[in-house]
N, C-alpha and C positions, 0 to 999 in steps of 0.2 A: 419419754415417748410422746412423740405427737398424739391432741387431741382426734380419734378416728371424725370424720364429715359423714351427714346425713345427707343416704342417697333413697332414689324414688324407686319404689319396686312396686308389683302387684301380687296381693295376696288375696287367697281364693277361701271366704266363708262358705262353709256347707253346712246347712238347716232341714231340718224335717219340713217337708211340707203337706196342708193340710186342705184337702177340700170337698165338696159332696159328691156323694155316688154317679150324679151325673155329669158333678165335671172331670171324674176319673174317666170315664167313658166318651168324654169331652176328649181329652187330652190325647188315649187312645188314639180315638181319632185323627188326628193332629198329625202325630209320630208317623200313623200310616200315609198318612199322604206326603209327609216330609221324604218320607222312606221311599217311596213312588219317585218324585220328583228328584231324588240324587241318583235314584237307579236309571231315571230317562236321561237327566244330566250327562251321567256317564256314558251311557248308550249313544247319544249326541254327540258326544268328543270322539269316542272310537268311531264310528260311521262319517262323521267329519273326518277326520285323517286318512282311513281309507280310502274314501272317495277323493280330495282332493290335493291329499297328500300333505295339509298342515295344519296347526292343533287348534283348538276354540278356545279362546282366551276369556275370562272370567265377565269380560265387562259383554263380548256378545252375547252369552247364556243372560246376563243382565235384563237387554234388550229382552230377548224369548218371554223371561219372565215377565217383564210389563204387559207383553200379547197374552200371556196364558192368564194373566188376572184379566183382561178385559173381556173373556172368554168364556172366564169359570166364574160364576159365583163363590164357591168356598174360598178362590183365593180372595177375591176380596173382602171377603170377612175374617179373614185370619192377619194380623200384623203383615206387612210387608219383611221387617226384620228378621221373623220366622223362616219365609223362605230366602231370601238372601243367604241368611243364614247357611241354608242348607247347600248353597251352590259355593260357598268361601271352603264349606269343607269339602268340596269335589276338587276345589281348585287348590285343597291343601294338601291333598294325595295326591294331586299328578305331579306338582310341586315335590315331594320327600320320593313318589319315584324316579324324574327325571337327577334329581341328587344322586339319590342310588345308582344310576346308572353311572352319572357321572364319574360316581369316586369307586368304580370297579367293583361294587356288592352285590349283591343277590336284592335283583329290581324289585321284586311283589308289586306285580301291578295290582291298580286298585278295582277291587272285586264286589259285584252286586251282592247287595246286604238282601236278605229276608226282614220280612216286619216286625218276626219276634225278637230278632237283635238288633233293630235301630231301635234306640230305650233312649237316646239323648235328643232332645231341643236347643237350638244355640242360636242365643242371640247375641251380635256381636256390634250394632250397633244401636247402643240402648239410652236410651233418655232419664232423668233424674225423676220423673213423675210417675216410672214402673211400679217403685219402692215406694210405698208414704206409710210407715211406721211397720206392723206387722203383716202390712198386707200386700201383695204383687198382684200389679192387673194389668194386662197385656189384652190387647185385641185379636178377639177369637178364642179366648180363653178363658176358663171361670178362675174365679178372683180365687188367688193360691195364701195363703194364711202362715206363718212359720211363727215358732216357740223357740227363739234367741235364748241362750241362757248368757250370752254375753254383749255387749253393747256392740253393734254396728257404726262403721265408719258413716259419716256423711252422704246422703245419696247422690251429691253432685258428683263425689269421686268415683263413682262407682263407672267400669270401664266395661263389664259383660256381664251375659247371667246365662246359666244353663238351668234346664229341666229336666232333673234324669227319672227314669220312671224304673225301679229294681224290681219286677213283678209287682204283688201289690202297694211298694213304700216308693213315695213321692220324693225326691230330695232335690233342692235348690241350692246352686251354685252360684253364689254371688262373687266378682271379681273385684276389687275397689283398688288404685293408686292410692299408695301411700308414703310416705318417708320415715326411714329405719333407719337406724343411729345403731352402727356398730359397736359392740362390745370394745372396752378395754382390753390391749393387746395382752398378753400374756406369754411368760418363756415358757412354754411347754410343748414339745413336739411326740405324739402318740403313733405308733404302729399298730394298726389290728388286721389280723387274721381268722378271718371266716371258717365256720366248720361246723361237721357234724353230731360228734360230741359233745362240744361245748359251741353255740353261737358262735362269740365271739372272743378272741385273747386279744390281751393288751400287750404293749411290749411291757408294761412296767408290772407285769404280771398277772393282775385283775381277769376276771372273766366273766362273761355272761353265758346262764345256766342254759343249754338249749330250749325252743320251744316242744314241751308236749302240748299236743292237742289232743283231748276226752271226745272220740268220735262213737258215743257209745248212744248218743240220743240223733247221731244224722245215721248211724245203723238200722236204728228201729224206725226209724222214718222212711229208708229206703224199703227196708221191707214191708212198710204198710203200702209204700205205691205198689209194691210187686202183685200185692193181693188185691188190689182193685181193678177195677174193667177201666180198657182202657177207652178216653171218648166219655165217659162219666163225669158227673158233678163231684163224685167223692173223691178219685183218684185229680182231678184236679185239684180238689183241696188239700188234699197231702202232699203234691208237688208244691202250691203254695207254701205250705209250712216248710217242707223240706229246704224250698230255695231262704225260706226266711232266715232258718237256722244257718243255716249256709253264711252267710251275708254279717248274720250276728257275731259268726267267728270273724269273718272276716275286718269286721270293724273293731274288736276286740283286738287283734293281733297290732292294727293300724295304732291304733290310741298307744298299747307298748311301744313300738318303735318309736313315734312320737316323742314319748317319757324317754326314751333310750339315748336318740338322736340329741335331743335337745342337750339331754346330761352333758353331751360329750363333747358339743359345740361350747358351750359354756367353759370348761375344764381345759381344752386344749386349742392352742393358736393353729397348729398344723396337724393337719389327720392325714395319713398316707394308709391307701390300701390297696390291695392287688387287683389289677385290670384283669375281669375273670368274663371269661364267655360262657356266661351262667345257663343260656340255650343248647350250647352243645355239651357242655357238662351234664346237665338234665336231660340229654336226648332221649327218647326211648330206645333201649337195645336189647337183649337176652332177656332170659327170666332170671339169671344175675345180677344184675345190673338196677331189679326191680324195685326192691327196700332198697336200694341207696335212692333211688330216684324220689321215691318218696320223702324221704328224710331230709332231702338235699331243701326240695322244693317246700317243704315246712318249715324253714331257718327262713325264708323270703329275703335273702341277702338283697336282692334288686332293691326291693323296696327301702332296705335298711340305706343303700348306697343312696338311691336315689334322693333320701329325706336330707342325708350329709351333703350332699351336694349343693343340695339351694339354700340349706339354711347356713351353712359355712359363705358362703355368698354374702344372703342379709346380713351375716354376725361380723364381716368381714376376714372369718380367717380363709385359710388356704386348706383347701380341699385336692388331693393329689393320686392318681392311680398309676403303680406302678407294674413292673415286670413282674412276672408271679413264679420263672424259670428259676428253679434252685432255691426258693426260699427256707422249704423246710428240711434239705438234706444240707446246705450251707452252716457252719461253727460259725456263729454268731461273734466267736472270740480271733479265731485266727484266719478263717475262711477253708479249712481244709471242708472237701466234701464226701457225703458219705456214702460208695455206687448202689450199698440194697436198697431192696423196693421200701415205701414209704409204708405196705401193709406188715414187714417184719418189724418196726420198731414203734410206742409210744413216745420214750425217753428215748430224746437224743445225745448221743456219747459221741464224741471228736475221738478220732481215729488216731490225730496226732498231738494234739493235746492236752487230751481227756475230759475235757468240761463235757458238763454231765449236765442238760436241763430237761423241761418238758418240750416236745416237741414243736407246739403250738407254740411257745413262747419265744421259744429260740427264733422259728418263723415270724414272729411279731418285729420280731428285733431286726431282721434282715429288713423287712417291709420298711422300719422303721431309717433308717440306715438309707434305704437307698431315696426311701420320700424326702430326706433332707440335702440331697444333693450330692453325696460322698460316691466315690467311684462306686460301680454295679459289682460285684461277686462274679462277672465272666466276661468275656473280652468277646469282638464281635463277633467271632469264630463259634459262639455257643459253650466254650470251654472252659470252666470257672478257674479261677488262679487261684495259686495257693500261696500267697503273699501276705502275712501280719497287718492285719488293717488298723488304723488307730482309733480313739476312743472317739464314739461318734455324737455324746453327751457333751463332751466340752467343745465341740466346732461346732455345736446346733446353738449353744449359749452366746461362742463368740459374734456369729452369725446374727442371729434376734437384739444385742446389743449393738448393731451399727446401724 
């Protein structure tokens, strides 16, 4: 096999950061007026169109802003980057809804934030003198400190940074170009199937244990806000802890998949998984439908996809989403398929030729099957065939060897 080539990608370090009471309040600060300026932004495009019937392109709102720093005081003490910043993300949303429109989806035009949910600062055109060892210092800002536990790229590469503010923890996003040097190719092609029993199945059998999550200390947290006044110092400070704990799971759950994702990019050249509309799966519906929505949404299959996604990219393998219709009532052996509901059976039994496996894995095997390119289990009519399919292990080898 050819040697793989080293290509440039960007990868995004995220650092605690640290700085004093009053540049917290500093910062605050900052957010809200960022948060102002994208809500006038926006307001300015729509009343632009109205009126004269065509849209504000990103470089006029430019102009506006040179006038409104010559204007304000605070803008000219805060970076320029800062608010650019903030007008690149207005022009980024009308940008993914005119797409939407485009490609026939559900538009979501883009909608005025409140201050307590702009929490991000973005700077998108940044200089190498931000960075100078552990400290970041931007204008208009107090000087932000971070605790690397692992060595950072060069600050001439570095392409962005963000500010995100999570209630009271600070975190810094640093962006940097780099060059990644793909993995050694490997014959191994994997199917996994998502689920709520088990995370995830392998086709070659393997499973990952579902996640529980111990919600037994954000219980007793929610019930100490329930007992405070609300408008209080106290009951704010139990919403603090509560969002804290919050956040803690949630970057716990992240670090696992992380560990998860990686494993499996390393292990297998080709990962095939089922193209899922994990939004309308999770919809909310009935008081039926309630535990599963729960459970669905604690597996975070999104994120799990999403991580396989870019790192199959850097690693160079092939990352692949396929049909999800018929996978787990399809014989993984002959293709017969089987019409009960998918709630009467665990163990899946062929009808016509009796192989007998678990349900999920059988499902893995179909997934796996059709990510490698071999005819689909159903013709375009929606109707599965029931035609002997051949072994789909020795065409995946023949395949990878040419």
């Amino acid at each position: 096999m050819d040697t793989p080539q080293s290509t440039t990608t960007h990868k995004t370090y995220q650092e605690r950061g640290y700085c004093s009471r009053p540049g917290y309040a500093r910062i605050r600060a900052v957010l809200r007026a960022c948060c102002w300026l994208y809500n006038h932004s926006l307001e300015q495009r729509k009343n632009t169109y109205l009126s004269d019937g065509k849209g504000m392109t990103l470089y006029a709102q430019m102009k506006e802003l040179t006038q409104l720093r010559k204007e304000q005081q605070f803008w000219q003490d805060v970076s320029v980057q800062a608010a650019r910043g903030v007008l690149k993300r207005v022009d980024r949303a009308f940008k993914a809804f005119f797409r939407r429109v485009k490609a026939a989806e559900k538009p979501g035009y883009p909608r005025f934030k409140p201050h307590q949910r702009y929490q991000c600062l973005e700077l998108s055109d940044v200089s190498p003198g931000m960075v100078k060892g552990n400290c970041i210092k931007i204008k208009g800002l107090p000087v932000i400190r971070i605790r690397s536990h692992r060595r950072l790229p060069d600050s001439s590469q570095l392409k962005a940074l963000r500010i995100v503010m999570h209630g009271h923890v600070l975190t810094v996003d640093l962006v940097y170009e780099e060059e990644s040097e793909p993995l050694a190719p490997v014959a191994s092609v994997v199917g996994i199937d998502v689920g709520v029993n088990e995370r995830m199945t392998f086709s070659d059998g393997k499973t990952v244990s579902r996640r529980m999550i111990d919600r037994s200390r954000e219980t007793s947290l929610q019930q100490a806000i329930s007992t405070k006044k609300k408008g209080s110092n106290r009951r704010r400070k139990a919403v603090s802890a509560y969002a804290r704990e919050r956040r803690r799971n949630t970057v716990r759950n992240r670090n696992e998949c992380h560990q998860l994702t990686t494993a499996i990019v390393r292990k297998y050249q080709k990962i095939a998984v089922e193209k899922l509309a994990i939004q309308n799966m999770s919809r909310k519906g009935g008081s039926r439908k309630r535990g599963l929505n729960r459970s669905m949404m604690e597996q975070t299959w999104g994120v799990l996809f999403q991580q396989l996604r870019y790192k199959a990219e850097w690693a160079g393998r092939q990352f692949v989403e396929v049909d999800p219709r018929y996978t787990s009532k399809t014989c993984s052996c002959c293709g017969e398929v089987r019409k009960e509901k998918l709630a009467v059976y665990r163990v899946f039994v062929c009808p016509a030729c009796g192989h007998t496996e678990d349900r999920d894995v059988n499902a893995a095997k179909n997934i796996k099957e059709r990510g490698a390119g071999l005819p689909t289990p159903y013709n375009a009519g929606g109707n599965p065939p029931r035609s002997r399919r051949e072994s789909a292990e020795k065409d995946i080898l023949v395949q990878l060897s040419i």
